[in-house]
N, CA, C and O of each residue as an XYZ file, in Angstrom:
592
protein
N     171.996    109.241    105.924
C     170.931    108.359    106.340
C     170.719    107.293    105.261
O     170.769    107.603    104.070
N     170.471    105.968    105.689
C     170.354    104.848    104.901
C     168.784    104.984    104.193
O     167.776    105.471    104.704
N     168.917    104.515    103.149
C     167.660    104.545    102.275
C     166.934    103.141    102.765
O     167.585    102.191    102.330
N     165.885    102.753    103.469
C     164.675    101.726    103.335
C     164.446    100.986    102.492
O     165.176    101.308    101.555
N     163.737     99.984    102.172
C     163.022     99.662    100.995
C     161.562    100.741    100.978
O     161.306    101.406     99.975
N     160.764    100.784    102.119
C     159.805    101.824    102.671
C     160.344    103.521    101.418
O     159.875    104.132    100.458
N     161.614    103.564    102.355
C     161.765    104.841    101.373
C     161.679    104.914     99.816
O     161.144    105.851     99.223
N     162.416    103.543     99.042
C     162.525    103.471     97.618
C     161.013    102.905     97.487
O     160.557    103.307     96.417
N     160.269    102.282     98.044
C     158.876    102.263     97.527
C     158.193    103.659     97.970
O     157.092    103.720     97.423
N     158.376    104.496     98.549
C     157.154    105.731     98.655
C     157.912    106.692     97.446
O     157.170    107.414     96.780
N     159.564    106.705     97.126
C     159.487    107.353     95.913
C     159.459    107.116     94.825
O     159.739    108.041     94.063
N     159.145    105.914     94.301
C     158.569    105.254     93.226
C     156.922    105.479     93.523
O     156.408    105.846     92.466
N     156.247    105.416     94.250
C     154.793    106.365     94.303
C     154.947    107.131     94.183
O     154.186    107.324     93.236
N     155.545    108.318     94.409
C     156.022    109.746     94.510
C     155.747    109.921     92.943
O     154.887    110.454     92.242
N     156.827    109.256     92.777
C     157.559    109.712     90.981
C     156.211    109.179     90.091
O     155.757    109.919     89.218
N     155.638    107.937     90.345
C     154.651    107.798     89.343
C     153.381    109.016     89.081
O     152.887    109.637     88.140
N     153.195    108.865     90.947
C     151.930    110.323     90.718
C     152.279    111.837     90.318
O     151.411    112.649     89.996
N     153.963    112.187     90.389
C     154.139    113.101     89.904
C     153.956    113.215     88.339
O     153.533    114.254     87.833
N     154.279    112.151     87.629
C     154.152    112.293     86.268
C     152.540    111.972     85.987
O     152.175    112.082     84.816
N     151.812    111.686     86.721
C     150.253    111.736     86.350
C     149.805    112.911     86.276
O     149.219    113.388     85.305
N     150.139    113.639     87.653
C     149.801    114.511     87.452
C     150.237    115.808     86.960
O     149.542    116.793     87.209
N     151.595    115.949     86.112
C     152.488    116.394     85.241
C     151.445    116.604     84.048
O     151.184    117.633     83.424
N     150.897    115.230     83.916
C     149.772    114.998     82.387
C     148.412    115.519     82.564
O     147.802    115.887     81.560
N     147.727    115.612     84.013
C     146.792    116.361     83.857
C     145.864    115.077     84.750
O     144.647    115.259     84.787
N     146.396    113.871     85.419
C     145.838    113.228     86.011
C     145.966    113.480     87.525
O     147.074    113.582     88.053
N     144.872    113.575     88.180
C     144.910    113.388     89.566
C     145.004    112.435     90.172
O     143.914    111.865     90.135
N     146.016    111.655     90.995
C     145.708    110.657     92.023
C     145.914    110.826     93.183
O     145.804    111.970     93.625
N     146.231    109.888     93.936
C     145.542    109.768     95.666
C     146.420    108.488     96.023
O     146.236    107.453     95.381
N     147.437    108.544     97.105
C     148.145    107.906     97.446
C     147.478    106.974     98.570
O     147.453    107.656     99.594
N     146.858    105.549     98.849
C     146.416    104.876     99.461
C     147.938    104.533    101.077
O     149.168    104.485    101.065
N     146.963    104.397    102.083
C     147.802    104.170    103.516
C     147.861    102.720    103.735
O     148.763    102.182    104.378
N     146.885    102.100    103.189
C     146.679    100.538    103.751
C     147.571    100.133    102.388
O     147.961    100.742    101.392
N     147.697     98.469    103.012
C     148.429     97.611    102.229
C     147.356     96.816    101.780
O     146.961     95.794    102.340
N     146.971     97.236    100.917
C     145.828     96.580    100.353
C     145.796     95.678     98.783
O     144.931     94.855     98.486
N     147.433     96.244     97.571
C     147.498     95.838     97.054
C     147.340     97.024     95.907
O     147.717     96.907     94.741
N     146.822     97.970     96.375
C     146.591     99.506     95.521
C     146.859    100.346     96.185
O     146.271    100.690     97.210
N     148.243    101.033     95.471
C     149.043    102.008     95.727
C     148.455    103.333     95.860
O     148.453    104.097     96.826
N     147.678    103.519     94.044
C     147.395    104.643     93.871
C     146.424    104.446     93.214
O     146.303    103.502     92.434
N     145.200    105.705     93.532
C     143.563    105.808     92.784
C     144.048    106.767     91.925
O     144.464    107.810     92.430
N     144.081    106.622     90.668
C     144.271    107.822     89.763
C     142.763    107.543     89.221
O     142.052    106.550     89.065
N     142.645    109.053     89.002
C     141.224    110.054     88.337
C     141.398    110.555     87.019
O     141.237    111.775     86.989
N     141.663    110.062     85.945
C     141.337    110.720     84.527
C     140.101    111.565     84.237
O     138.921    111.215     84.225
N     140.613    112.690     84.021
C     140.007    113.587     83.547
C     138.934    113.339     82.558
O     139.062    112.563     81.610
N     137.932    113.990     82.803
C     136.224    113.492     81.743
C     135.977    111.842     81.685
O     135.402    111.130     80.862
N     136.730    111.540     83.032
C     136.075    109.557     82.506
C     134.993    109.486     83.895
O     134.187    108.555     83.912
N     134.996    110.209     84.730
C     133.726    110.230     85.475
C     134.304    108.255     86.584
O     133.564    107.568     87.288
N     135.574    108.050     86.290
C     135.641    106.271     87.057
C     137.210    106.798     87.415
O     137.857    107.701     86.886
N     137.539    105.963     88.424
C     138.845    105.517     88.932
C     139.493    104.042     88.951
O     138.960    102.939     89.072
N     140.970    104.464     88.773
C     141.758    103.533     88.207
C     142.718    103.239     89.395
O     143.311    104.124     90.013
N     142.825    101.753     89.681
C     144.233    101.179     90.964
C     145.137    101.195     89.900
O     144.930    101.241     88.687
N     146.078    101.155     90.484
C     147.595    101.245     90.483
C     148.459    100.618     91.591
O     148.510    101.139     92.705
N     149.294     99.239     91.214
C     150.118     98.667     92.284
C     151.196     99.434     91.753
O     151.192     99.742     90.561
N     152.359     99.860     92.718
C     153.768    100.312     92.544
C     154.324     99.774     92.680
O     154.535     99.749     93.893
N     155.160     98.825     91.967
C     156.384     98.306     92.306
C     158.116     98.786     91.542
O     158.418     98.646     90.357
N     158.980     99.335     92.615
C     160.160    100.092     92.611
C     161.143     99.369     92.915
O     161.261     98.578     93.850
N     162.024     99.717     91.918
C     163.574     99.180     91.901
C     164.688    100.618     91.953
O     164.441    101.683     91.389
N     165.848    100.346     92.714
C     166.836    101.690     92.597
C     167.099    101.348     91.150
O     166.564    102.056     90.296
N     167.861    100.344     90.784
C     168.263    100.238     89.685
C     168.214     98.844     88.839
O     167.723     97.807     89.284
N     168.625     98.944     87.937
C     168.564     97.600     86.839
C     170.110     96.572     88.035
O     170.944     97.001     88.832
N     169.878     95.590     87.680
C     170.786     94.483     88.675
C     170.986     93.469     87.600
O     170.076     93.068     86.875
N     172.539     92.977     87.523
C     173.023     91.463     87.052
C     171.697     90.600     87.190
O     171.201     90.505     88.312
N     171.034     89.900     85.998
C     170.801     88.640     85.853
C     171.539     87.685     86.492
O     172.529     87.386     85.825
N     171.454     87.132     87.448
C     171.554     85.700     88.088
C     173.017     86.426     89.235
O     173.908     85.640     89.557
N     173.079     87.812     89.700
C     173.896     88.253     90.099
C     175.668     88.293     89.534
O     176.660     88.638     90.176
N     175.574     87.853     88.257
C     176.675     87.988     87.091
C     176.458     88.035     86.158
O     177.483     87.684     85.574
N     175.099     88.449     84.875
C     174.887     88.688     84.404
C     174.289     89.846     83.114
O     174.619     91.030     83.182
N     173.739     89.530     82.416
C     173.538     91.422     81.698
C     172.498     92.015     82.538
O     171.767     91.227     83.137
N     172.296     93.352     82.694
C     171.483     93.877     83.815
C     169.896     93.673     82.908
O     169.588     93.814     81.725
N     169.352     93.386     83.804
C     167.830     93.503     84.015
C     167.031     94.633     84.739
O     167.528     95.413     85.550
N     165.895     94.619     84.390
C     164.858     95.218     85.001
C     164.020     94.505     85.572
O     163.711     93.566     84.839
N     163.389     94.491     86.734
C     161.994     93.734     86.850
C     161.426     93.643     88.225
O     162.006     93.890     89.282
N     160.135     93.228     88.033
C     160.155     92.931     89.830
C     158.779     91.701     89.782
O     158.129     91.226     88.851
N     158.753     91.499     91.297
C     157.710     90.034     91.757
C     156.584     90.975     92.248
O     156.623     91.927     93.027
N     155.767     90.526     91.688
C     154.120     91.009     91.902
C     153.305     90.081     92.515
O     153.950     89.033     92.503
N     151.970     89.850     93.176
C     151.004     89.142     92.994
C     150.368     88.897     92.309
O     149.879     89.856     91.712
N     149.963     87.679     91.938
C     149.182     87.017     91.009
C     147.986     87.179     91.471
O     147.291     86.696     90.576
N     147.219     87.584     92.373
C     145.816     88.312     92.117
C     146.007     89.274     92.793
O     145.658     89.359     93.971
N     146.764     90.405     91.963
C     146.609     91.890     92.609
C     145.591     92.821     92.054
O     145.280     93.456     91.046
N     145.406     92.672     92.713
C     143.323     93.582     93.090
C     143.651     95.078     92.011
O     142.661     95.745     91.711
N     144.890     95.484     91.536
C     145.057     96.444     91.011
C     144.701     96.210     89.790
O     145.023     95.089     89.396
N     144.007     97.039     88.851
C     143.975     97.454     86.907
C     145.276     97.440     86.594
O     145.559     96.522     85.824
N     146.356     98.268     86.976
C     147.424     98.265     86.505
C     148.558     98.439     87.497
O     148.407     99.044     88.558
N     149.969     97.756     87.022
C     151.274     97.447     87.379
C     152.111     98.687     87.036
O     152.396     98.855     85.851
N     152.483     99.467     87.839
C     153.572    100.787     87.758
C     155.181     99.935     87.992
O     155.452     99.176     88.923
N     155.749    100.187     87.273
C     157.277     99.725     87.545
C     158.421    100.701     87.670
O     159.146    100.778     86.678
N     158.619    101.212     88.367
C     159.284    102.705     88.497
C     160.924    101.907     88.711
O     161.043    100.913     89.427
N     162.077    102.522     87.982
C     163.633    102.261     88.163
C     163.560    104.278     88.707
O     163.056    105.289     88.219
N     164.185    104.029     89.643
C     164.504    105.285     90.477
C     165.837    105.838     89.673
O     165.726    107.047     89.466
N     167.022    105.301     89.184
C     168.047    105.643     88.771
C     168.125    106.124     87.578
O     169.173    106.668     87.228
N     166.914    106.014     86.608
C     166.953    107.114     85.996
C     165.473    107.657     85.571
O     165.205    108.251     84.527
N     164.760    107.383     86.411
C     163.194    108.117     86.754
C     162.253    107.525     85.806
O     161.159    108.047     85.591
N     162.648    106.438     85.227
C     161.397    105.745     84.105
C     160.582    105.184     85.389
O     160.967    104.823     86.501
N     158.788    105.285     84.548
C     158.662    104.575     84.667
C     157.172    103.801     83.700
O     156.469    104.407     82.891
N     157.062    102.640     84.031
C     155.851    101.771     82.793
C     154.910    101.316     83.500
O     154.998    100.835     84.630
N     154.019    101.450     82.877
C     152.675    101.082     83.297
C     151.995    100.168     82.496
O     151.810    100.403     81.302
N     151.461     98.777     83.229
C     151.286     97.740     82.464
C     149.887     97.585     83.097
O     149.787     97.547     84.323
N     148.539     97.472     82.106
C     147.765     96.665     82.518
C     148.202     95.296     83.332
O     149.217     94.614     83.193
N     147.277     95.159     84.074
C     147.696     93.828     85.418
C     147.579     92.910     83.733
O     148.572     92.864     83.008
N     146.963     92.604     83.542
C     146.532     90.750     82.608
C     147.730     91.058     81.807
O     148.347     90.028     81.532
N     148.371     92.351     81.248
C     150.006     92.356     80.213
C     150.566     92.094     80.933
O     150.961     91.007     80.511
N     151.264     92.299     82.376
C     151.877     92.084     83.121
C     151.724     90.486     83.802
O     152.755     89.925     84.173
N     150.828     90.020     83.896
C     150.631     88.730     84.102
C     150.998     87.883     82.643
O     151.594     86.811     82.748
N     150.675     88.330     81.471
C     151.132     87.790     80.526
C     152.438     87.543     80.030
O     152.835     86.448     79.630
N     153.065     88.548     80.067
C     154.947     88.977     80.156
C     155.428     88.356     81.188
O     156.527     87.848     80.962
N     154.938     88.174     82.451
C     155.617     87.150     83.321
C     156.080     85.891     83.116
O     157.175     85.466     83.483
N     155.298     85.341     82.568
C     155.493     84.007     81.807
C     155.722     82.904     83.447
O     156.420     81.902     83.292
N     155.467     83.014     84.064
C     156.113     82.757     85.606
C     155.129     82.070     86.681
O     154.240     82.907     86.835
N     154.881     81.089     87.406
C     153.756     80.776     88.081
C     153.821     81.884     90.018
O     152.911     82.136     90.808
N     154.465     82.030     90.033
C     155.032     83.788     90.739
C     155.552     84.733     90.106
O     156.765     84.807     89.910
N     154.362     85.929     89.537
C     154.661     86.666     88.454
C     156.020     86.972     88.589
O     156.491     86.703     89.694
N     156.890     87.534     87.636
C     157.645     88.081     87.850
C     158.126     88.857     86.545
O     158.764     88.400     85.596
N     157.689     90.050     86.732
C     158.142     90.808     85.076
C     159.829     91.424     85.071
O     160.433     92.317     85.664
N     160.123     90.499     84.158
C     161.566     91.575     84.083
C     162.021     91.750     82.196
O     161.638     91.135     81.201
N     162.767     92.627     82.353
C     163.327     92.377     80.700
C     165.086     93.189     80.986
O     165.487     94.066     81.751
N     165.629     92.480     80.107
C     166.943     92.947     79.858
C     167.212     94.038     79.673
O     167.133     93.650     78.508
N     167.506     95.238     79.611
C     168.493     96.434     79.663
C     168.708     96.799     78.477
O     168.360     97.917     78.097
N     169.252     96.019     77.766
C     170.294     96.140     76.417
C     169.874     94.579     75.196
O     170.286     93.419     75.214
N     168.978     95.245     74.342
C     168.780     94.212     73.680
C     169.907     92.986     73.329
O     169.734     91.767     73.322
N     171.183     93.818     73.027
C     172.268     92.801     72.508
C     172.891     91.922     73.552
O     173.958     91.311     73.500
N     172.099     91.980     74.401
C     172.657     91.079     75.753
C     171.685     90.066     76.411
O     171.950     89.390     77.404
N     170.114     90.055     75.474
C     169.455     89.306     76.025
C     169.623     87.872     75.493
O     170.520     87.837     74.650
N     169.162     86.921     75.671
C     168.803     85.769     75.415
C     167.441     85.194     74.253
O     166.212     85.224     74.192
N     168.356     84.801     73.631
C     167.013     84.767     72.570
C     165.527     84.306     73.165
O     165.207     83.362     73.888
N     164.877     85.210     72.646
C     163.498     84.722     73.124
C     163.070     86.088     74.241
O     161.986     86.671     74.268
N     164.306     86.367     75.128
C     163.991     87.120     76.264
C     163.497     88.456     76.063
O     163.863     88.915     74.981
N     162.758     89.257     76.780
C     161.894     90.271     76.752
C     162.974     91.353     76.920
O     163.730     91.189     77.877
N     163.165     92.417     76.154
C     164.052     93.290     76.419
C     163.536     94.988     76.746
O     162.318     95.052     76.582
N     163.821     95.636     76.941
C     163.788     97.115     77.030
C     163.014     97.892     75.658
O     162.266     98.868     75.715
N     163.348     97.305     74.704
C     162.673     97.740     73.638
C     161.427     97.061     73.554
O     160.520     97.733     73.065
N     161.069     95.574     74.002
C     160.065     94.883     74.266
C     158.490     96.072     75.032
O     157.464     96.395     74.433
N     158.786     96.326     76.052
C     158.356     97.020     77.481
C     158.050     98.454     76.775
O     157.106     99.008     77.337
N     158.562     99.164     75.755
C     158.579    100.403     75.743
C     157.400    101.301     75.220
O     157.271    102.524     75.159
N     156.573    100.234     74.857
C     155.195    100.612     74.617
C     154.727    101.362     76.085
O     154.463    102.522     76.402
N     154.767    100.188     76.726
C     153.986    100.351     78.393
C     154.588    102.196     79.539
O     154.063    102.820     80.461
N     156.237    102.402     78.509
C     156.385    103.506     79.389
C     154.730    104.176     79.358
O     153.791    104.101     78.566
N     155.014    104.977     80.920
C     153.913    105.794     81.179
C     153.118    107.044     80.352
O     151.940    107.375     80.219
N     154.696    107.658     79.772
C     153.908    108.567     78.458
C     153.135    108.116     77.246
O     152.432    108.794     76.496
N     153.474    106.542     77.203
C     153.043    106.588     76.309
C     151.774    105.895     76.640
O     151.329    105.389     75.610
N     150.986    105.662     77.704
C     150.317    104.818     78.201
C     149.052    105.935     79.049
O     148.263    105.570     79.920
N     149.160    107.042     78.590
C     148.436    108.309     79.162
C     146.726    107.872     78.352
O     145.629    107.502     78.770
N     147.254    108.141     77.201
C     145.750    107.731     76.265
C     145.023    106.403     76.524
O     143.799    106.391     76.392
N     145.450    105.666     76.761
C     144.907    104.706     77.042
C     144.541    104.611     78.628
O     143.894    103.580     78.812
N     144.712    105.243     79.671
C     144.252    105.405     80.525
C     143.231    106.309     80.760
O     142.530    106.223     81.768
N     143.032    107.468     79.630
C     141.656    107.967     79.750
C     140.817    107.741     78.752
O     139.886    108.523     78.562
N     141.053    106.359     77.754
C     140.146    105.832     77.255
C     139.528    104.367     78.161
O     138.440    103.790     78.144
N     140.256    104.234     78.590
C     140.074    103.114     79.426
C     139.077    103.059     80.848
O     138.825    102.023     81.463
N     138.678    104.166     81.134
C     138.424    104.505     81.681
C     136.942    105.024     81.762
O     136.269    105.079     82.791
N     136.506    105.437     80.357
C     135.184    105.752     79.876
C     134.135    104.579     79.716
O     132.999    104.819     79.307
């Protein structure tokens, strides 16, 4: 059976709320297209947090011949706190406050991406080591401080 985009976006929700709640966070998978994926609940913050998902299978050629990238096109007023970026191919994924993610876009149609492999980016360009703050583990604490 052929994979959807439908399908690679519900398991990039899948995979994000599994690792929330891996950490001890509860969320809640939204039905409408509203712009918020997921209500996650941090523990002792008494508030809830949106979450847009946006999912890629994998990193893809820059300019379709180029060094592989990561990234994807968001809205520029997405009603969400924070930007989930899930790569399915090898289960990362980062979580960016919306205004970092609007900032890293650099783009008048957001668009966050960064290179793969530092030694292949373009000077100046945002790379993998750039982004690695935002992975999700490391982005746990700050979601239940953020939150209080």
């Amino acid at each position: 059976m052929a994979k959807t985009t439908l399908h690679i976006g519900a398991a990039g929700e899948l995979l994000v709320q599994f690792r929330l709640v891996r950490n001890g966070i509860d969320s809640a998978r939204l039905t409408t297209d509203s712009g918020v994926d997921l209500v996650a609940y941090p523990p002792g913050t008494g508030r809830a947090l949106t979450v847009q998902v946006k999912t890629v299978e994998r990193s893809t050629p820059a300019g379709g011949k180029g060094a592989l990238t990561t990234g994807v096109v968001f809205p520029k007023e997405c009603p969400a706190e924070y930007l989930a970026i899930v790569r399915l191919s090898d289960e990362i994924v980062w979580l960016f406050p919306i205004l970092d993610a609007l900032r890293l876009s650099k783009q008048a149609v957001p668009r966050l991406y960064w290179y793969v492999h530092p030694n292949t980016a373009p000077s100046g360009a945002l790379t993998e080591q750039d982004v690695e703050p935002f992975r999700l583990e490391r982005m746990l604490t700050q979601l239940t401080q953020a939150a209080e």
